[in-house]
Structure formats: structure tokens, C-alpha cells
KENUDREN-403124 format. One line per field, with one value per residue (C-alpha): x, y, z; residue number from 1; residue in one letter. Coordinates in steps of 0.5 Angstrom, whole numbers. Layout:
! KENUDREN-403124
xx: [X | ...]
yy: [Y | ...]
zz: [Z | ...]
num: [NUM | ...]
residu: [A | ...]
! end
This chain:
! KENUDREN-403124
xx: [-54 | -55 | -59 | -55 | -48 | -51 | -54 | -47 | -44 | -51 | -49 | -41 | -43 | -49 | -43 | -38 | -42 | -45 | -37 | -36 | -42 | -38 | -37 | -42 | -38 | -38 | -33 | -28 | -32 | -35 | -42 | -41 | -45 | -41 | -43 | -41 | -42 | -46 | -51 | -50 | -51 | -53 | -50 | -54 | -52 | -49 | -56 | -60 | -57 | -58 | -63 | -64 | -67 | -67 | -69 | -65 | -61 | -54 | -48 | -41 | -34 | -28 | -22 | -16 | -18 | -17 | -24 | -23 | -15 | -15 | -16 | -24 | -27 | -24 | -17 | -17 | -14 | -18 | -17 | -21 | -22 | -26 | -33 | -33 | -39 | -41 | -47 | -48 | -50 | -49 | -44 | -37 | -36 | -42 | -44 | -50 | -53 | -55 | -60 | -61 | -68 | -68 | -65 | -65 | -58 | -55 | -48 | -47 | -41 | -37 | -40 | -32 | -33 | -38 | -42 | -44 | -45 | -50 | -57 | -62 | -56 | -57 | -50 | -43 | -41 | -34 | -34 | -34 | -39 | -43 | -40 | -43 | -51 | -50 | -50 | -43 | -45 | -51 | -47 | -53 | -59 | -64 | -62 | -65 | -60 | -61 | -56 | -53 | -48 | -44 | -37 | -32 | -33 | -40 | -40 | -34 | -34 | -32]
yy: [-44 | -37 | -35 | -38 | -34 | -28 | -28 | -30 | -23 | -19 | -22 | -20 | -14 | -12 | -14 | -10 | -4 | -5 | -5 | 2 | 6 | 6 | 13 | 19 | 24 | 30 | 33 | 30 | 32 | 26 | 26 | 20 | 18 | 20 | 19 | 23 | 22 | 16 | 20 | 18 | 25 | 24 | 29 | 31 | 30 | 37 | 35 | 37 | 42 | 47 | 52 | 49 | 53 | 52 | 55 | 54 | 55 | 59 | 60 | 62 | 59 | 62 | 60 | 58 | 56 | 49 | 46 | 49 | 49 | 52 | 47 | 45 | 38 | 40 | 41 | 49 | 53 | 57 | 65 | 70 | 74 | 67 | 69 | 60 | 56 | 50 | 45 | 38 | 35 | 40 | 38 | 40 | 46 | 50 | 57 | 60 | 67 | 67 | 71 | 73 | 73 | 78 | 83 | 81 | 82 | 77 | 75 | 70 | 65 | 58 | 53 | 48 | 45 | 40 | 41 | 45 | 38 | 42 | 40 | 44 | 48 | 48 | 53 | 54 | 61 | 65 | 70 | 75 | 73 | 72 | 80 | 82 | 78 | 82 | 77 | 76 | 78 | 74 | 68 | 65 | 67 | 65 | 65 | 62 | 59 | 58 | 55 | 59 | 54 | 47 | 47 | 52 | 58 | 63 | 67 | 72 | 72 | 80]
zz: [-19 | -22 | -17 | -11 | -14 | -14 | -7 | -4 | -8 | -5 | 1 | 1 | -1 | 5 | 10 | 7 | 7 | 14 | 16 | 13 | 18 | 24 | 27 | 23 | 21 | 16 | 14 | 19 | 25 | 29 | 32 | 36 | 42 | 49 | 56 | 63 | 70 | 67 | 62 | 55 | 50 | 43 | 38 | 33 | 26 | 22 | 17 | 23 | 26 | 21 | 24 | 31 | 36 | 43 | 49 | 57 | 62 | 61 | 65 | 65 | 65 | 67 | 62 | 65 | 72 | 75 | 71 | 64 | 64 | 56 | 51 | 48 | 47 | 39 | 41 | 40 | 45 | 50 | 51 | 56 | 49 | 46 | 43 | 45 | 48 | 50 | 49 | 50 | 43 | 38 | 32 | 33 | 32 | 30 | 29 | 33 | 35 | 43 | 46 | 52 | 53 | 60 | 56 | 48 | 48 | 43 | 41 | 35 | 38 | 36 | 40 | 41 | 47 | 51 | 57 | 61 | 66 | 70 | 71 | 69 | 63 | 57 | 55 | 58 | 55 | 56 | 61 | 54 | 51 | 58 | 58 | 51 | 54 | 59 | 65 | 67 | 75 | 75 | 73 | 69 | 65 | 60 | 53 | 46 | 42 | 33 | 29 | 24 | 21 | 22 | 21 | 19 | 16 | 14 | 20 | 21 | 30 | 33]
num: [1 | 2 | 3 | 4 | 5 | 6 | 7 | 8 | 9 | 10 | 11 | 12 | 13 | 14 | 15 | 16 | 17 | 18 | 19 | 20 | 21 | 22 | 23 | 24 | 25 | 26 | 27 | 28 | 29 | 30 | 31 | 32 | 33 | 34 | 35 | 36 | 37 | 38 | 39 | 40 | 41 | 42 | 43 | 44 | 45 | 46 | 47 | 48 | 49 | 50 | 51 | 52 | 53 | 54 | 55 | 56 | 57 | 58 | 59 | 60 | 61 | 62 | 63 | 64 | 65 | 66 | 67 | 68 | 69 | 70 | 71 | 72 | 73 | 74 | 75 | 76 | 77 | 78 | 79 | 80 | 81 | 82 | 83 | 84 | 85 | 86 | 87 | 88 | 89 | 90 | 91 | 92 | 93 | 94 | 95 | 96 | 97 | 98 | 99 | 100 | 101 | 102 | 103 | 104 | 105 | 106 | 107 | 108 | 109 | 110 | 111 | 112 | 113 | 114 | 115 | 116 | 117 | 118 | 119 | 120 | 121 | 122 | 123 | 124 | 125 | 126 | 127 | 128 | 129 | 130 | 131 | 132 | 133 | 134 | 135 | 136 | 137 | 138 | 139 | 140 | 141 | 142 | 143 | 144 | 145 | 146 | 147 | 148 | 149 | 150 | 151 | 152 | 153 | 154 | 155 | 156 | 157 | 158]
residu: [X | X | X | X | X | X | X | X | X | X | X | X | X | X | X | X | X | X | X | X | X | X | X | X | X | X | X | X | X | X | X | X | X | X | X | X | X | X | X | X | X | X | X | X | X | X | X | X | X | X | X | X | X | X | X | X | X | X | X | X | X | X | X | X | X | X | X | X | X | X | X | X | X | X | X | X | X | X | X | X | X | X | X | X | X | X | X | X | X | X | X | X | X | X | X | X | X | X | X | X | X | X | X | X | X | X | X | X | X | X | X | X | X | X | X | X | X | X | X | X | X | X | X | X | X | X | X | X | X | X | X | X | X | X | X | X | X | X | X | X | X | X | X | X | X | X | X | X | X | X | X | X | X | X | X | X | X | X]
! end
């Protein structure tokens, strides 16, 4: 009879904790599956992200137009001055240094948004910071990404 009390309360337990996993977050920041245009994106989690190198396609968005009205995927108010970028899957919000592989410029930027929604991009940047990596005529260039931090705080953006 022992044994069969014991296992109850295993049990009770088990379900009550499976009740707790719900939406990963770190520290309030959630890294829930998405889905846009009917692709489903996966964010990484903070844990993974640190350190994170990536290499792809980037392009520009123009603050304030009809398609980026001021406002991120996080809430924060957008302005042209924003050292900002966009990513689909790295945790909210992030630090990380772009390089322009064309030219080796570099700028470190805060990523507080998603997309771009584009196929074949990989990073949405504001026209200052495409300004600084020098491939704002261009409208799109090929950058390496590494992530510096997750969360807020660490890197000081100029």
C-alpha cells in the first residue's frame, strides 16, 4: 500500500511540474516558436546564443515608413538615429557585432525586432547602422553576425 501512495504523489508531482514548462523565457524575455506567412521560426534560447556566428544576407529598413511604423517585435520605439536590427530567431533583445564582409566594416547593434521576412535574409538593419557598414545605396550586403550578449546591458551602443 506503501508503494502504491508514493507513486500517486510521483505522479501528482510529475503532472504538476509538466504544468510549469509552458513558454521558455529568461529573464522575462520569451523565445516561443512564431509563425509568418506560414513558416514557423524557432528562437534560440539565451543559453545558445552567446557566442553565435552567423553569415548571410543583409538589408536595410526604413524607420517610420508604412512597413516599419516605429514600434519592434519588444515594443521599443524606433528612430532613424536606432543602432537596431532585425533577426528571426535570436532571443530578444541581444547584442551583436555585424561585419560587412565587403568591406570589413563593423558596428555592434541591438537586435529588438523580427524578420526580415524576405527569402534568402538573414538580418534587417536601420539605415544608420547600414549607413556605418557602409552599404546603405546598396540596400543589401553580406555581413557575418557573432552575438556578444543576450538581454540587456554589457555593451554600451554609440
Amino acid at each position: 500500500m506503501r508503494s502504491i501512495a508514493g507513486c500517486l504523489i510521483l505522479g501528482i508531482v510529475v503532472l504538476g511540474l509538466g504544468g510549469c514548462a509552458g513558454t521558455p523565457s529568461y529573464r522575462g524575455y520569451k523565445f516561443k516558436p512564431y509563425t509568418v506567412r506560414g513558416v514557423t521560426y524557432y528562437p534560440l534560447a539565451p543559453a545558445d546564443a552567446v557566442g553565435y556566428v552567423e553569415t548571410g544576407v543583409a538589408s536595410h529598413y526604413q524607420i517610420g515608413s508604412h512597413l516599419f511604423p516605429g514600434k519592434t517585435a519588444i515594443g521599443e520605439k524606433m528612430t532613424p538615429s536606432s543602432l537596431i536590427a532585425a533577426h528571426k530567431t535570436l532571443p530578444l533583445p541581444c547584442v551583436i557585432r555585424v561585419t560587412n564582409l565587403r568591406n570589413n566594416r563593423s558596428v555592434v547593434l541591438r537586435v529588438n525586432d523580427r524578420g526580415p521576412f524576405i527569402e534568402g535574409r538573414m538580418l534587417d538593419v536601420s539605415s544608420k547602422a547600414a549607413k556605418k557598414l557602409g552599404f546603405r545605396d546598396a540596400g543589401l550586403t553580406t555581413v557575418r553576425i557573432e552575438v556578444l550578449s543576450v538581454g540587456d546591458g554589457r555593451y554600451r551602443l554609440d
